[in-house]
C-alpha positions in Angstrom: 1.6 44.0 -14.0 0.6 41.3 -16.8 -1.6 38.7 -16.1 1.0 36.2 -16.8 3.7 37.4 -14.1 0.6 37.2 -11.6 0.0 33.7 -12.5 3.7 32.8 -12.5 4.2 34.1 -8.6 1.0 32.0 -7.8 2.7 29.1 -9.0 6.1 29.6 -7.9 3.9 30.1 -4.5 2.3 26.9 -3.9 5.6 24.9 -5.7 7.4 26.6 -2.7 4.5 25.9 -0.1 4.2 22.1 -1.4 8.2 21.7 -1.0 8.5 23.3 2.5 5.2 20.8 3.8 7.3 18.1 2.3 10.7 18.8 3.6 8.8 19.5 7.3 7.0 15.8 6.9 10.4 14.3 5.9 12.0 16.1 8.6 9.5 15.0 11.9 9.3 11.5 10.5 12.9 11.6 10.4 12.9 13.1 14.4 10.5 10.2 14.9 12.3 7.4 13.8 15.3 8.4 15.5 13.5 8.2 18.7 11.6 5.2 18.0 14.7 3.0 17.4 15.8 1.3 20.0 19.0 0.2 18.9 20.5 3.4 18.3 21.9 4.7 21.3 21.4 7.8 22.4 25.0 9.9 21.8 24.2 8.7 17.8 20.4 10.2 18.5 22.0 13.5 19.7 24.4 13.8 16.8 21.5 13.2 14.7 19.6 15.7 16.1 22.6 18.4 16.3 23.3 17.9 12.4 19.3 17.9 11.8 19.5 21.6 13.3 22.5 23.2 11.5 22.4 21.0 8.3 18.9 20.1 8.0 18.8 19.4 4.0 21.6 17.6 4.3 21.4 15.7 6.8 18.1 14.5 5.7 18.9 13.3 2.4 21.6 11.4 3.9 19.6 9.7 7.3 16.8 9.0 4.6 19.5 7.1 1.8 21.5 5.4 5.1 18.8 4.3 7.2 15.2 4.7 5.0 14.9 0.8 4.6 15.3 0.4 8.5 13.1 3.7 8.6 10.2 1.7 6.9 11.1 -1.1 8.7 10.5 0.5 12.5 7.4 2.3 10.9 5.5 -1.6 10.1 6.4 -2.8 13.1 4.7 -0.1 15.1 1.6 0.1 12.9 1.3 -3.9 13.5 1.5 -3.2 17.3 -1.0 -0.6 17.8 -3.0 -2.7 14.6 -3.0 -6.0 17.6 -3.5 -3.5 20.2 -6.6 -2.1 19.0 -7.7 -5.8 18.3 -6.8 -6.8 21.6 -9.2 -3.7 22.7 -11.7 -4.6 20.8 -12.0 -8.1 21.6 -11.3 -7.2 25.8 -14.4 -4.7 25.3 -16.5 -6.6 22.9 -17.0 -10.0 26.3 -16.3 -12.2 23.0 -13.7 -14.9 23.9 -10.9 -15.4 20.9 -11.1 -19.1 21.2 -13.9 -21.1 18.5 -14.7 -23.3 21.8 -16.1 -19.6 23.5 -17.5 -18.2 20.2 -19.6 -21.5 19.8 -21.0 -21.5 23.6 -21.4 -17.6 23.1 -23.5 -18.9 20.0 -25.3 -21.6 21.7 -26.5 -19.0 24.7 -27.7 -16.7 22.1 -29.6 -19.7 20.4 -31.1 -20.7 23.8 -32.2 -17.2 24.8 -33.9 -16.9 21.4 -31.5 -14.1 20.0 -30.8 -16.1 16.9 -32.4 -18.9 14.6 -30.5 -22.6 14.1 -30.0 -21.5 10.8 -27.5 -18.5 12.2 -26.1 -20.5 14.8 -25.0 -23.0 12.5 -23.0 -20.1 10.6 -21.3 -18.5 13.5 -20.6 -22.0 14.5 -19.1 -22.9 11.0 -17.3 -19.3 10.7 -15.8 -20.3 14.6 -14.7 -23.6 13.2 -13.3 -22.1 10.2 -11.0 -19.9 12.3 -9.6 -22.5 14.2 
């Protein structure tokens, strides 16, 4: 066995490792778009699903070219949501009120209690400001 041959099945290897971990990302982002739209009902999810298991290649070349812009679409939308849901977290956990009115008497307190110099309130109190 030549060097070359050996070199040749390593790469014909990882070409056909690298496609088949592509075609399965394709395929369970395709299985979760289908259940994340809402509008779809759910005979059209099940006849998705039947042609994703006897004609997977197929079928995924032609949900990706008949519904991809939608596809990226739904995918946004629900990194926005959990994006303002962990904001919404944070904020809930952090006792710091959204409102510049609540930021500036959180900054005042701080200023009284002598947590802060005038020369920081006056920037939390400008960046409050700036937000509003």
């Amino acid at each position: 066995m030549s060097f070359w041959t050996t070199i040749w099945d390593a790469i014909w290897w990882f070409l056909t490792i690298f496609v088949f971990v592509a075609y399965l990302m394709a395929l369970f982002s395709i299985i979760s778009d289908l259940f994340r739209d809402h509008k779809l009902n759910g005979w059209a999810k099940a006849v998705w699903m039947l042609f994703l298991v006897f004609l997977p290649f197929v079928t995924a070349l032609v949900y990706l070219i008949a519904r991809g812009r939608g596809m990226g679409e739904r995918a946004q939308q629900q990194a926005a949501r959990a994006q303002e849901a962990a904001n919404e977290y944070i904020r809930s956990v952090s006792g710091v009120a959204a409102t510049p009115a609540a930021e500036i008497a959180h900054a005042k307190q701080l200023l009284d209690s002598g947590a802060i110099t005038a020369e920081e309130f006056d920037k939390l109190k400008q960046s409050a400001l700036a937000k509003a």
